[in-house]
Each structure stands twice: as structure tokens, then as C-alpha cells.
Backbone as CSV, one residue per row, in Angstrom:
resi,resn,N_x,N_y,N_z,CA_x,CA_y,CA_z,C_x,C_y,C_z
1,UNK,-20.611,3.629,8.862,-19.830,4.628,8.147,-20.577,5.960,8.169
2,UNK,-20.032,6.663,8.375,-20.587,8.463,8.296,-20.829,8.655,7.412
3,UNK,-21.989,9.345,6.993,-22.289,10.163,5.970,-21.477,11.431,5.235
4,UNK,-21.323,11.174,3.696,-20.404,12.136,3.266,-21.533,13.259,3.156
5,UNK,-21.717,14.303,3.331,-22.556,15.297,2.590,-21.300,16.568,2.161
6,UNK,-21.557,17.280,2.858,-20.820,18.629,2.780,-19.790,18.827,3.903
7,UNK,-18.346,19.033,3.423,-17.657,19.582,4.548,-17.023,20.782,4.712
8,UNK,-16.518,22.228,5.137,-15.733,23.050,5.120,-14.768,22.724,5.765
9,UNK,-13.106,23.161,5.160,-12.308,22.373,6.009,-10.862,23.130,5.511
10,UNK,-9.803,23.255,6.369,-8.323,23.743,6.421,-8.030,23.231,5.453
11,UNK,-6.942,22.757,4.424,-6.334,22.014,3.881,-4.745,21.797,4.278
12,UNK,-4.462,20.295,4.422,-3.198,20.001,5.081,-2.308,19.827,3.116
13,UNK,-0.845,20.760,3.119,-0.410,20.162,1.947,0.548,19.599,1.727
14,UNK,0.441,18.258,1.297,1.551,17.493,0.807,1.886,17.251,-0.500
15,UNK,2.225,18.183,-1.482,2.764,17.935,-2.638,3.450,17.392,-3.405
16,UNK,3.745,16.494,-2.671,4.820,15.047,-3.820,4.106,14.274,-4.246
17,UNK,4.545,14.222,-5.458,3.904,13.388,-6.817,4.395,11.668,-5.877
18,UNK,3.380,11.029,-6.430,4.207,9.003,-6.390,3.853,9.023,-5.169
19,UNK,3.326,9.541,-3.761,3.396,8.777,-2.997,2.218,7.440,-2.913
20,UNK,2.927,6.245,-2.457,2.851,5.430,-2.884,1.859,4.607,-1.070
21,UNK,1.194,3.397,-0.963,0.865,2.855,-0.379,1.182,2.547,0.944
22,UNK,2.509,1.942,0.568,4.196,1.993,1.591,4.283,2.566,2.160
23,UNK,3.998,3.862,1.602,4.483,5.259,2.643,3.449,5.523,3.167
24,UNK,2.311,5.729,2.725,1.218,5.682,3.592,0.886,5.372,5.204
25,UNK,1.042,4.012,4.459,0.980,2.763,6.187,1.658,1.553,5.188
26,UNK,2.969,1.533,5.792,4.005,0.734,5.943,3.416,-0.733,6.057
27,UNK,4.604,-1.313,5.291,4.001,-3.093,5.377,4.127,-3.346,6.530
28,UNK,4.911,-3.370,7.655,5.226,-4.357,8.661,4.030,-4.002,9.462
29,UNK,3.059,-2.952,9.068,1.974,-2.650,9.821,0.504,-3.562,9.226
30,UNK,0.530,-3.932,8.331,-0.167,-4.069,7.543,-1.363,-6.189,8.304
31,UNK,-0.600,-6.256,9.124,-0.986,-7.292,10.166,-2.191,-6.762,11.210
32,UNK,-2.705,-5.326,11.165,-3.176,-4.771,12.138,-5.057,-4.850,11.411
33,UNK,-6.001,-5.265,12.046,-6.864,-5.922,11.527,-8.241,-4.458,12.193
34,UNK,-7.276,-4.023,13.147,-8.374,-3.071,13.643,-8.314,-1.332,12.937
35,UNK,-9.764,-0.838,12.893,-9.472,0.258,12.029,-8.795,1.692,12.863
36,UNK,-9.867,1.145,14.529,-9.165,2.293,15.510,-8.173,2.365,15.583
37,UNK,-6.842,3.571,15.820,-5.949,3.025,15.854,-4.947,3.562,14.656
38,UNK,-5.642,3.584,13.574,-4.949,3.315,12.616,-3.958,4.623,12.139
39,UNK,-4.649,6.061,12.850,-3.615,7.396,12.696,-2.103,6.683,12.922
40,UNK,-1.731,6.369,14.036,-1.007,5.989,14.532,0.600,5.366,13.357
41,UNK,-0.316,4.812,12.273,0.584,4.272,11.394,0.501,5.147,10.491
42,UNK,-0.233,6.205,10.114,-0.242,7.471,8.425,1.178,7.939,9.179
43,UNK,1.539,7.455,7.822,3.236,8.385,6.924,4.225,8.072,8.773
44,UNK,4.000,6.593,8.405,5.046,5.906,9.818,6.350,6.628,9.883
45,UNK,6.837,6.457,8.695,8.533,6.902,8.618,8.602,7.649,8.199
46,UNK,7.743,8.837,7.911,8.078,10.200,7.644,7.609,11.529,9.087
47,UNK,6.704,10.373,9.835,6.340,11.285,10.691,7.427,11.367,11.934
48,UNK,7.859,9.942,12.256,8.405,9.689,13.230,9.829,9.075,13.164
49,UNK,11.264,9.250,14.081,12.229,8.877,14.328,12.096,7.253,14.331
50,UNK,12.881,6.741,14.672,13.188,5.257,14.706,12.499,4.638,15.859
51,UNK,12.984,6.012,16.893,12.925,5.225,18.012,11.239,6.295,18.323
52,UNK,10.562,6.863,17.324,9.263,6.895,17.498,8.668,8.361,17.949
53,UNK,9.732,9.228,17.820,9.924,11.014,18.055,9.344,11.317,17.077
54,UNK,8.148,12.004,17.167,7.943,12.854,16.283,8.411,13.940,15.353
55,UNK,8.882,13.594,13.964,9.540,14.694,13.442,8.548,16.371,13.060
56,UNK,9.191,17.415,14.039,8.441,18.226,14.127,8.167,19.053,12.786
57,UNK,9.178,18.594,11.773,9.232,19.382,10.650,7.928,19.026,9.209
58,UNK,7.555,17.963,9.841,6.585,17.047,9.202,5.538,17.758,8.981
59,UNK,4.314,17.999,8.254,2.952,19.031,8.065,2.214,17.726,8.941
60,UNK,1.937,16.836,8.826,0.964,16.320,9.941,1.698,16.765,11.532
61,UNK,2.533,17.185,12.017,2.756,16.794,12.894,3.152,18.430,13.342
62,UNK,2.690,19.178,12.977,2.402,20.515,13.053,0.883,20.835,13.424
63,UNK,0.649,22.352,14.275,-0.847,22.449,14.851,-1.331,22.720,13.589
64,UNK,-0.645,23.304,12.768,-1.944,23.599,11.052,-3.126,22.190,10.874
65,UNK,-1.985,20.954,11.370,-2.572,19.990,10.639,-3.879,19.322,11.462
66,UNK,-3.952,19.940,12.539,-4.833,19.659,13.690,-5.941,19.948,13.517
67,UNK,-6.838,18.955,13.607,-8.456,19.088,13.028,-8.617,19.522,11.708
68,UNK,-7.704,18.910,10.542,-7.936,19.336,9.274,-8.557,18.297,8.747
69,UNK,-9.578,18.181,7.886,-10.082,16.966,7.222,-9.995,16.832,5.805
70,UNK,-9.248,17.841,5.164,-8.862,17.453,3.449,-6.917,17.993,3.333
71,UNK,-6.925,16.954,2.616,-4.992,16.307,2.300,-4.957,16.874,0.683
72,UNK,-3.906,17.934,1.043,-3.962,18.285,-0.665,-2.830,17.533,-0.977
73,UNK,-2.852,16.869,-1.982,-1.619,15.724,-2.051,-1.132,16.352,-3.740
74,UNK,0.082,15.309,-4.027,0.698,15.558,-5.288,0.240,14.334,-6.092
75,UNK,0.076,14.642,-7.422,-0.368,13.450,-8.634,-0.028,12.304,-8.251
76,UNK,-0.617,11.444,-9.035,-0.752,10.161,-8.600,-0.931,9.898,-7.242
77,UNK,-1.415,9.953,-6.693,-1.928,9.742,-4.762,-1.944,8.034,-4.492
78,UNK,-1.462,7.328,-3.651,-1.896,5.994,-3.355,-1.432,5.059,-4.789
79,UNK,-0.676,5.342,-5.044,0.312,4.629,-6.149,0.792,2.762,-5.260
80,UNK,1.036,1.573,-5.896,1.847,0.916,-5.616,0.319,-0.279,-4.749
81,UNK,0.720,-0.915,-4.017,0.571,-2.210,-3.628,-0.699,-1.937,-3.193
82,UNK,-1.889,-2.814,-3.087,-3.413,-2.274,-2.845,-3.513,-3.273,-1.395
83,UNK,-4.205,-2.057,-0.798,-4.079,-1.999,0.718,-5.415,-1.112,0.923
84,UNK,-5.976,-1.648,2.271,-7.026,-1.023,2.869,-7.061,-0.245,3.926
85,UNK,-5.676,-0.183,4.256,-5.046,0.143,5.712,-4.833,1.738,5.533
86,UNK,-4.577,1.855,3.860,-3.880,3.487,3.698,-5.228,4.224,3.972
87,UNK,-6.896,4.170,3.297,-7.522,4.711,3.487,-7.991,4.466,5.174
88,UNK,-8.444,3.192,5.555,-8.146,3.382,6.908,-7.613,4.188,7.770
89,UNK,-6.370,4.258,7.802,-5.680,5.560,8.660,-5.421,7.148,8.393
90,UNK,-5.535,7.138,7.091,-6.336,8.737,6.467,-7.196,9.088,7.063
91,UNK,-8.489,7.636,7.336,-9.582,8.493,7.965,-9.614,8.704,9.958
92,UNK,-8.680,7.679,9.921,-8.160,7.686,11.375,-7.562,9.087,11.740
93,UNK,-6.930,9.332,11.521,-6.060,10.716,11.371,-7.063,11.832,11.252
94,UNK,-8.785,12.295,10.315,-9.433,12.939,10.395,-9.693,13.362,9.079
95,UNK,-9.298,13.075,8.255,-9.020,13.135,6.661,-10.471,12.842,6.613
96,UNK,-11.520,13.389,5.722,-12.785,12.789,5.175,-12.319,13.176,3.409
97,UNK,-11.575,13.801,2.921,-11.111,13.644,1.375,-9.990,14.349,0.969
98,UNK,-9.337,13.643,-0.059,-7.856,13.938,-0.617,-7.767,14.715,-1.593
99,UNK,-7.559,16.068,-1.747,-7.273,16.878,-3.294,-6.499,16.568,-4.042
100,UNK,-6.436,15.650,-5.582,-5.232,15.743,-5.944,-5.254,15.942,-7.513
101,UNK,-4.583,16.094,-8.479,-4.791,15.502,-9.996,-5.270,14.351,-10.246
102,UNK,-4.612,13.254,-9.361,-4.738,12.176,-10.198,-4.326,11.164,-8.836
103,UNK,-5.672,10.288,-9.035,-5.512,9.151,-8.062,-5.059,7.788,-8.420
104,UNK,-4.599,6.370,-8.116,-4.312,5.038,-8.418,-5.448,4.598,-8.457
105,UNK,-5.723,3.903,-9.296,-7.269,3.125,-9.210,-7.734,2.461,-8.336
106,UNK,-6.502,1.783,-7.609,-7.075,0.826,-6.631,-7.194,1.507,-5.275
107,UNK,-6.582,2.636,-5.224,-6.428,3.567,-3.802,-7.628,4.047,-4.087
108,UNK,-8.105,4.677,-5.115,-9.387,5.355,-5.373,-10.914,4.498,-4.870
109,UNK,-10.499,3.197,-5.580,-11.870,2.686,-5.029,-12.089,1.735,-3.559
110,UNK,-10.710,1.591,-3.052,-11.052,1.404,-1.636,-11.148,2.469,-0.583
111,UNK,-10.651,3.784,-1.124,-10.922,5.197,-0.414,-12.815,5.537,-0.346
112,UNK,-13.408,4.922,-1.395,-14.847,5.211,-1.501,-15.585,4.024,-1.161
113,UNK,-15.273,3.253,-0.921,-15.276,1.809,-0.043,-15.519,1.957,1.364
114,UNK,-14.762,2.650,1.423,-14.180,3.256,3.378,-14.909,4.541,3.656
115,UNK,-15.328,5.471,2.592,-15.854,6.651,3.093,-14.773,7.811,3.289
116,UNK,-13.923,7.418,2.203,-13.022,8.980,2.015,-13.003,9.366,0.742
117,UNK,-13.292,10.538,0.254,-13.415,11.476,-0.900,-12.404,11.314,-1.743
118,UNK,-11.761,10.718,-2.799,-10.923,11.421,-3.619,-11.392,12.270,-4.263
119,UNK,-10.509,13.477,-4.692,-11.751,14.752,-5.299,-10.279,14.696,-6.244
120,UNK,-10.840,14.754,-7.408,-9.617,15.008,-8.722,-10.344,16.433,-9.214
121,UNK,-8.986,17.241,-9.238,-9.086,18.518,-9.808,-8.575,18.511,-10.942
122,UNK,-8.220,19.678,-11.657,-7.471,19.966,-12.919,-6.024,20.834,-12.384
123,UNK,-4.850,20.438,-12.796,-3.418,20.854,-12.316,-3.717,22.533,-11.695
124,UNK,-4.668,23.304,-12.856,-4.608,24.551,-12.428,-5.357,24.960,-11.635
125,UNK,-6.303,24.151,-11.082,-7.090,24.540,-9.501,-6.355,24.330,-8.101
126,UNK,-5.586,22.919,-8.537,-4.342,22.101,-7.974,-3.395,23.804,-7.518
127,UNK,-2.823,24.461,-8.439,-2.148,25.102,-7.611,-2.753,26.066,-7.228
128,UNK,-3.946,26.769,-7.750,-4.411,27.731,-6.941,-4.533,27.420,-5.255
129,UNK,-5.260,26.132,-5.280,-5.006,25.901,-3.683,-3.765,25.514,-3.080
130,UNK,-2.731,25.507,-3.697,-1.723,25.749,-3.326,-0.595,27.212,-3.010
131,UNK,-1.309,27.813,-3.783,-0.830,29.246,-3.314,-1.858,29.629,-2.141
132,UNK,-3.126,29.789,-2.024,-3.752,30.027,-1.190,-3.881,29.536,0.142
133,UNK,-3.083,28.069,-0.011,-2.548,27.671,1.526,-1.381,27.964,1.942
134,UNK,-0.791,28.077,1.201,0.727,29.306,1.323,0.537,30.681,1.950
135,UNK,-0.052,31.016,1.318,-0.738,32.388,1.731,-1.179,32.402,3.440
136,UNK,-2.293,31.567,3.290,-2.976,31.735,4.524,-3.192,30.060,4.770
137,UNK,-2.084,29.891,5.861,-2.491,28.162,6.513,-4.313,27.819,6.953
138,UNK,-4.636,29.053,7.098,-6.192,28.725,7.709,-7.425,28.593,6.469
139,UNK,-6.642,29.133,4.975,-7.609,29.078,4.060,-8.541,27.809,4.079
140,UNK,-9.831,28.210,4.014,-10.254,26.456,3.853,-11.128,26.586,2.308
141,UNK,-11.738,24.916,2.336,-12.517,25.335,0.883,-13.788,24.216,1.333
142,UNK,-14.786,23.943,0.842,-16.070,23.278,0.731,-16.033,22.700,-0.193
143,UNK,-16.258,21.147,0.056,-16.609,20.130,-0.995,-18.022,19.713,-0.555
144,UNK,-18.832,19.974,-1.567,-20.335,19.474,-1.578,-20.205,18.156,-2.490
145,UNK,-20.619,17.242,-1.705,-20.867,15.827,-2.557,-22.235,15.758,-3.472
146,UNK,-22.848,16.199,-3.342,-24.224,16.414,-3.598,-24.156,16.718,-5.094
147,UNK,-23.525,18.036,-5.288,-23.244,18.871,-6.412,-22.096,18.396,-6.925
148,UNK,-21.683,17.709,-6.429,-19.732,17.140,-7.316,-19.190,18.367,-7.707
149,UNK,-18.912,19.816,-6.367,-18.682,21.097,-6.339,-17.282,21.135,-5.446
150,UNK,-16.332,21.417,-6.030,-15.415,22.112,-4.848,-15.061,23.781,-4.636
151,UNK,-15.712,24.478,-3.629,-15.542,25.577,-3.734,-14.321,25.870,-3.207
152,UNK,-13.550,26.483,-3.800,-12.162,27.602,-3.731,-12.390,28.706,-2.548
153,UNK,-11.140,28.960,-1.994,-10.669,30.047,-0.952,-11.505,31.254,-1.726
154,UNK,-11.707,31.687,-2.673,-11.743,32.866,-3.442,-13.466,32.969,-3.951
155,UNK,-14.196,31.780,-3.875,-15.843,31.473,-4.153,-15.607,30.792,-4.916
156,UNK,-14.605,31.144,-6.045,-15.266,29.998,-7.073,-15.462,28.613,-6.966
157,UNK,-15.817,27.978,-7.836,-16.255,26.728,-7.677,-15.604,25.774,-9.185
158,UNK,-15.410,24.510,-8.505,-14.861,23.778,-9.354,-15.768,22.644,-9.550
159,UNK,-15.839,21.547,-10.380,-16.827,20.073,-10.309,-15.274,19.286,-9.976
160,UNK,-15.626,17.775,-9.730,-14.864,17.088,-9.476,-16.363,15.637,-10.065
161,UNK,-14.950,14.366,-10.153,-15.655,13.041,-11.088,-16.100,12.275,-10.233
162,UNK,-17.523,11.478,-9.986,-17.497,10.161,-9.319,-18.642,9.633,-10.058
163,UNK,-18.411,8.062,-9.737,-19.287,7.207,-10.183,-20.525,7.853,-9.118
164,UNK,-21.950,7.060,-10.028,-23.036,7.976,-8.896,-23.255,6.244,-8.222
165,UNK,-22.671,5.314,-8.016,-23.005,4.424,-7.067,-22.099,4.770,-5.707
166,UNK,-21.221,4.561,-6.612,-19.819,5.612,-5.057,-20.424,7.083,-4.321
167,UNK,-21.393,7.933,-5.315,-21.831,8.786,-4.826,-22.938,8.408,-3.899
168,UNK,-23.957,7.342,-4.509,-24.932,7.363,-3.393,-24.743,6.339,-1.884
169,UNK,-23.869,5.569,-2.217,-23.508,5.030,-0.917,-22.477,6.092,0.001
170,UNK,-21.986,7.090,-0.475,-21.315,7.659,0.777,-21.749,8.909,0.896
171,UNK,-23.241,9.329,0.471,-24.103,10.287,1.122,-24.616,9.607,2.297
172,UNK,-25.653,8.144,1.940,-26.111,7.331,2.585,-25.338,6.719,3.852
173,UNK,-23.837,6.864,3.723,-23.301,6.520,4.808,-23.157,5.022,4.951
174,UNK,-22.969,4.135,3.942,-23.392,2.664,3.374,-22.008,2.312,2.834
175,UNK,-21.421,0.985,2.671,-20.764,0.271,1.997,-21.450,-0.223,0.461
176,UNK,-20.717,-1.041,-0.064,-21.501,-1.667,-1.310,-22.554,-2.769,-0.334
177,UNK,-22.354,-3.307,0.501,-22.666,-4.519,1.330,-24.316,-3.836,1.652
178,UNK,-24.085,-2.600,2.410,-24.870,-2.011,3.375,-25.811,-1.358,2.546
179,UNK,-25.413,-1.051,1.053,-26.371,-0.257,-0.080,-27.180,-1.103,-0.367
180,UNK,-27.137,-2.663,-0.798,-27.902,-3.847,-1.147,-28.666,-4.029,0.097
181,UNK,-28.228,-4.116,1.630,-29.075,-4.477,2.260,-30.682,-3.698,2.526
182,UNK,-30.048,-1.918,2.069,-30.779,-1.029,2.380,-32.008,-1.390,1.387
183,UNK,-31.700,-2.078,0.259,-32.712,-2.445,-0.932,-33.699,-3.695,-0.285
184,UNK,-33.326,-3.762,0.421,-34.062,-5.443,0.638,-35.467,-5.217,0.582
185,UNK,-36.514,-4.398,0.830,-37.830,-4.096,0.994,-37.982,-4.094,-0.578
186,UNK,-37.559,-3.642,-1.777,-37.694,-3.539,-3.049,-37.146,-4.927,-3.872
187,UNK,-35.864,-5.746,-3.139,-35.882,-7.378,-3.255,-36.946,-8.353,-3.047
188,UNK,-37.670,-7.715,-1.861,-38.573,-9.139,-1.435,-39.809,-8.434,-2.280
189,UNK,-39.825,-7.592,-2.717,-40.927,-7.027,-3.713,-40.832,-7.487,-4.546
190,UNK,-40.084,-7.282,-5.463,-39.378,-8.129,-7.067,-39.666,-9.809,-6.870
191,UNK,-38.944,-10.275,-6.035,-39.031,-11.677,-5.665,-40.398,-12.332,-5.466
192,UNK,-41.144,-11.563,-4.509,-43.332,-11.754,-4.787,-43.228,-11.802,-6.116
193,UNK,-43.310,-10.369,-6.838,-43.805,-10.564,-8.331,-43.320,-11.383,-9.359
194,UNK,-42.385,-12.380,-8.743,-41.838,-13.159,-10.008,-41.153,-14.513,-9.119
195,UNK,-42.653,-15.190,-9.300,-42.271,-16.497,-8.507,-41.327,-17.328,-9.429
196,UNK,-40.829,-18.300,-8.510,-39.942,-19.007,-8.986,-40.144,-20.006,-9.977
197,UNK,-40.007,-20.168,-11.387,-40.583,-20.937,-12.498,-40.609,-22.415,-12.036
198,UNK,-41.652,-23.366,-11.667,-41.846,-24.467,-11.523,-40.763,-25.485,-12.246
199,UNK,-39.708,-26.409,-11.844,-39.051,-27.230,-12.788,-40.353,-28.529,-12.818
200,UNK,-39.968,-28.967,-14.081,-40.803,-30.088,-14.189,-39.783,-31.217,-15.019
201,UNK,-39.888,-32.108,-14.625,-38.811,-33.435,-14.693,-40.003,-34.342,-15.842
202,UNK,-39.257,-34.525,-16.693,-39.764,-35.825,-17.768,-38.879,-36.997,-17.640
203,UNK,-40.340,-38.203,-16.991,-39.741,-39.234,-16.922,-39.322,-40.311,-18.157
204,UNK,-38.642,-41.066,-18.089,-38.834,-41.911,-19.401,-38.815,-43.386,-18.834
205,UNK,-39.218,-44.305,-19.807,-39.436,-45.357,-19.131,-38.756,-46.461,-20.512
206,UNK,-37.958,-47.234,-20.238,-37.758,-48.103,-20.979,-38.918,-49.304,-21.847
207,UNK,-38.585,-49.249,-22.838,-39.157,-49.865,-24.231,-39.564,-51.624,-23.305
């Protein structure tokens, strides 16, 4: 997994509140075990015709959205059925973090699982970067993970929330799996200093 540190970046905007898992990456996709690949299925039936045409009217499917790596989304983000596939193909697509109010819990912590940012703002930073990508499609802004900082088109700067275990595994570039293994030199340390307490068995013997 890549290291989160600092990114500067366009913002792609999708402002509808509820979108949900489903829409994300679609169930009938949800059989697909590989992560490459996975653009292919973000926002299946909103991007594409039936028969698989790209709808040009779509913001992913526009050049704005080309090489953008933060999704300004609408409240509640990743709502509905818990799936690993939605952050998967977010990051397939080029996404490294999602701007929004307000994330689903379970989208939230398999997004930091996978190595994609949810960054929760407050409604009124929410639309400032929404006028400012209105304004200018090329505005970008800087999220420092480091500082739990999102800087604004304009300098200012905002904080945003994370657990600091979610924080230090996706500086480190680590899973939960890959954070424990990284400990192992400080395990087999602990484990020397505290041998294993001897069991001792009492026999008894009949009268």
C-alpha cells in the first residue's frame, strides 16, 4: 500500500447526499476478487449506457476528472451495504481521498483499511470548495496527513478527524496486518523479557 503523506490535487465534484455502496460498484460486480481493474466498475450505471458508452455528461468521464485524486462528494458518502470493492475502485480510478461532511462508518473504515482518506469537513468549508471548483475546475487544495490540515483554494486551512492508528498505518503505507508485523522486533523483545510462567501439575494419589 502507498504511503499517505501529503497530496496537492484538482477536486472532482459530486454533490449528492446518500450515495450509497450500490452505486459505487454495483452488486453483480461484487464477484470480482482482483483489485486491478477495479476503475472499470466506479459509478457502473451512472458512468456508462447499457450497452457500455460512456455517458459524456458524467464528471468522471470528463477531462476535469483526469488525474484528479480527491472526490468532493455529498453527506453521508458510502451509505448502505459494506463492501470493499467501493474503496477499491475509488482508488483504482486515482482517488487517494474523499471530501465530504459526513461518512458511513463502515465505508469509512474500510476506506482507511485500503489507503483512501476520508477527510470530514464542516458543511461551511464543504461549500466553499464548492464554489471554488465552480469557479475554477483547476482549483486544487492540499491535504497534509501529518497535520490532520486541509488547505483551501484561498490558503486557509482547515483540520479534519482520524483515529491516530488509521493515521499511523497510512503514513507508513501498512494495513492493520502489516502495522503488527512491522512491530515484530519489539514482540520478540517483550516475549525474551517475560518468559513463559512454568505450569506445574499436582499429582494426587489415592488413599
Amino acid at each position: 500500500m502507498e504511503p499517505f503523506t501529503k497530496i496537492t490535487s484538482r477536486m472532482v465534484p459530486l454533490p449528492i447526499d446518500n450515495i450509497d455502496t450500490d452505486i459505487i460498484v454495483p452488486a453483480r460486480f461484487l464477484k470480482v476478487t482482483d483489485k486491478a481493474g477495479m476503475d472499470q466498475y466506479l459509478f457502473r450505471d451512472w458512468r456508462f449506457d447499457a450497452d457500455g458508452t460512456p455517458k459524456p455528461d458524467f464528471i468522471l468521464n470528463q477531462p476535469h476528472a483526469k488525474g484528479a485524486q480527491i472526490l468532493l462528494a455529498g453527506k453521508n458518502f458510502g451509505s448502505g451495504s459494506s463492501r470493499e470493492h467501493a474503496p477499491w475502485a475509488l482508488m483504482a480510478f486515482g482517488f487517494r481521498a474523499i471530501i465530504s461532511t459526513s461518512f458511513a462508518d463502515i465505508f469509512r473504515g474500510n476506506s482507511l483499511k485500503n489507503g483512501l482518506l476520508p477527510v470530514e469537513v464542516t458543511a461551511d468549508v464543504h461549500a466553499e470548495l464548492l464554489r471554488a471548483v465552480e469557479r475554477d475546475s483547476g482549483a486544487t487544495v492540499t491535504i497534509d496527513l501529518a497535520s490532520e490540515t486541509l488547505t483551501r483554494p484561498g490558503g486557509r486551512t482547515a483540520t479534519f478527524p482520524i483515529d491516530n492508528f488509521s493515521k499511523q498505518c497510512l503514513l507508513a503505507g501498512v494495513d492493520q496486518l502489516g502495522y503488527v508485523l512491522k512491530q515484530e522486533a519489539h514482540i520478540r523483545a517483550y516475549e525474551a523479557s517475560h518468559p513463559p510462567a512454568v505450569e506445574t501439575t499436582r499429582q494426587t494419589t489415592n488413599a
